[in-house]
DOGULO-980817 format. One record per residue (C-alpha): residue in one letter; y, x, z; residue number from 1. Coordinates in pm, 1 decimal, m for minus. Layout:
% DOGULO-980817
r=A&y=Y&x=X&z=Z&k=NUM
...
This chain:
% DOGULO-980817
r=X&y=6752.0&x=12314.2&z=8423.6&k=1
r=X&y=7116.9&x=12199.8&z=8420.2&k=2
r=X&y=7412.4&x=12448.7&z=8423.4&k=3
r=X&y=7715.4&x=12414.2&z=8648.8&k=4
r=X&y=8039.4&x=12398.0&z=8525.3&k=5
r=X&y=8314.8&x=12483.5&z=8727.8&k=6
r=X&y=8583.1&x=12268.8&z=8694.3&k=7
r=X&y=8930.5&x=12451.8&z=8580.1&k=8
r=X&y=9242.6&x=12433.2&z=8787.9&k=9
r=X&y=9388.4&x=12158.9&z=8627.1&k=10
r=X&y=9109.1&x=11924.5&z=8764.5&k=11
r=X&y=9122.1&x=12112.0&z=9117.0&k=12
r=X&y=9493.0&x=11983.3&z=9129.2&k=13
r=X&y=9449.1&x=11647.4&z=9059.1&k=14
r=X&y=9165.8&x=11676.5&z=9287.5&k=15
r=X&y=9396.4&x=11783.4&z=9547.9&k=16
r=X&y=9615.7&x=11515.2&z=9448.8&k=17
r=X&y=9380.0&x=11238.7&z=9561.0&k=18
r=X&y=9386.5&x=11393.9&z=9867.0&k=19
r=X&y=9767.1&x=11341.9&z=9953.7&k=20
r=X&y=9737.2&x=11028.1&z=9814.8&k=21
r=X&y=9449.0&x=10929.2&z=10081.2&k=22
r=X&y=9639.0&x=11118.2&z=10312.3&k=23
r=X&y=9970.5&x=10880.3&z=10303.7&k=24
r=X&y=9715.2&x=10569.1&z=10287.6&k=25
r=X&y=9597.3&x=10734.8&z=10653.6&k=26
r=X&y=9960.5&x=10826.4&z=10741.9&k=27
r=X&y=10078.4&x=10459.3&z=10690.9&k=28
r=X&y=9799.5&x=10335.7&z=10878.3&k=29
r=X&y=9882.5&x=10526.9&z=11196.0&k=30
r=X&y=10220.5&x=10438.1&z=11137.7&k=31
r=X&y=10173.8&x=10084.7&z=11130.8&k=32
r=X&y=9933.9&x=10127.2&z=11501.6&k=33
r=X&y=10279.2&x=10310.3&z=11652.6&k=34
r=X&y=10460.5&x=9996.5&z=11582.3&k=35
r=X&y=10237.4&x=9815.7&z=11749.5&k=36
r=X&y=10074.3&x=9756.1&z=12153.7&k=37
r=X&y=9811.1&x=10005.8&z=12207.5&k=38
r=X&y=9475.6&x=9792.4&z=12242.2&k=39
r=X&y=9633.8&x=9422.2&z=12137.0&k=40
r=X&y=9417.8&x=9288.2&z=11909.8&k=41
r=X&y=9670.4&x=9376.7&z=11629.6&k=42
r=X&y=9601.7&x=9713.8&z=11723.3&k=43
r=X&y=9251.3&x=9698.0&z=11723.2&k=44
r=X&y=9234.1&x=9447.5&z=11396.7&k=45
r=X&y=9402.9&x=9797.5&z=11224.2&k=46
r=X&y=9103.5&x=10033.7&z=11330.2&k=47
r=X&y=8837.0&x=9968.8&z=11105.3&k=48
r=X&y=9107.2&x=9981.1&z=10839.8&k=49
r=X&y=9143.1&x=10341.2&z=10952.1&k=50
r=X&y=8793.4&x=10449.8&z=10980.6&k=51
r=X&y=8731.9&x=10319.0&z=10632.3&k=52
r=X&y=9015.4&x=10522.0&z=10488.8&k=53
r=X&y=8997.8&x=10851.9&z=10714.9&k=54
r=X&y=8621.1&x=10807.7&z=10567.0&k=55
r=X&y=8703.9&x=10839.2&z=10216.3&k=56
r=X&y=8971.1&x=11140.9&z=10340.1&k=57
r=X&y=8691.0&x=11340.9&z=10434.5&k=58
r=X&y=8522.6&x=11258.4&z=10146.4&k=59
r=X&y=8762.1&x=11315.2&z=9921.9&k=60
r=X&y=8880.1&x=11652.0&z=10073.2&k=61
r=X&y=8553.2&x=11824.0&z=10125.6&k=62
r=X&y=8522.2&x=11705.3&z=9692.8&k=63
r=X&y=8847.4&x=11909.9&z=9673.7&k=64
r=X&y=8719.4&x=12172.8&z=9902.4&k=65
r=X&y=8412.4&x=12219.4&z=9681.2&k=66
r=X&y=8612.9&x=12188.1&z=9353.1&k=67
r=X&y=8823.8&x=12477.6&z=9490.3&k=68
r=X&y=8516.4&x=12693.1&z=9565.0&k=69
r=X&y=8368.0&x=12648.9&z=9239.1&k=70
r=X&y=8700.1&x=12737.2&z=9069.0&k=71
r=X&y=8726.1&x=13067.9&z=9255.9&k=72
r=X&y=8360.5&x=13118.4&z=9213.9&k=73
r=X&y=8416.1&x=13069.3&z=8838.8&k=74
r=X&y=8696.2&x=13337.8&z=8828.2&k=75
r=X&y=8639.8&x=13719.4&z=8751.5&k=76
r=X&y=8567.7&x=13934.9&z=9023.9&k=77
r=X&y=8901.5&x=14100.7&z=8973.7&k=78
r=X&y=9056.8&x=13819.0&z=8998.9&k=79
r=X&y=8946.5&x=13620.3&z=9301.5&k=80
r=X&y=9151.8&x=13552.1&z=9599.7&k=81
């Protein structure tokens, strides 16, 4: 039987951090598509690009998302949110 741990808010920030980061990586993406004809092949060589890293946004959010929980979980009743 393992135990949990919940992680402590230090690692829920940096977490959360990985998240903006992914988020710019997204941000720069669509970016790049607004510079460019909508459907050239330009465009649509930049697409899979974005799947890949919205992909590893949602991953990487719903970790944080978790990581969050389990904080808050971890806390004192008097003390949650």
């Amino acid at each position: 039987m393992s135990t949990k741990t919940a992680p402590n808010l230090l690692t829920v920030e940096r977490i959360l951090d990985e998240v903006d980061e992914w988020y710019g990586r997204v941000r720069t993406l669509r970016q790049k598509l607004s510079r460019l004809k909508r459907g050239s092949s330009a465009y649509l060589d930049v697409l899979p690009e974005l799947e890949v890293e919205l992909g590893v946004l949602k991953y990487k959010a719903e970790w944080a998302a978790r990581a969050l929980d389990d904080y808050e979980e971890s806390l004192p009743e008097n003390e949650r949110p």
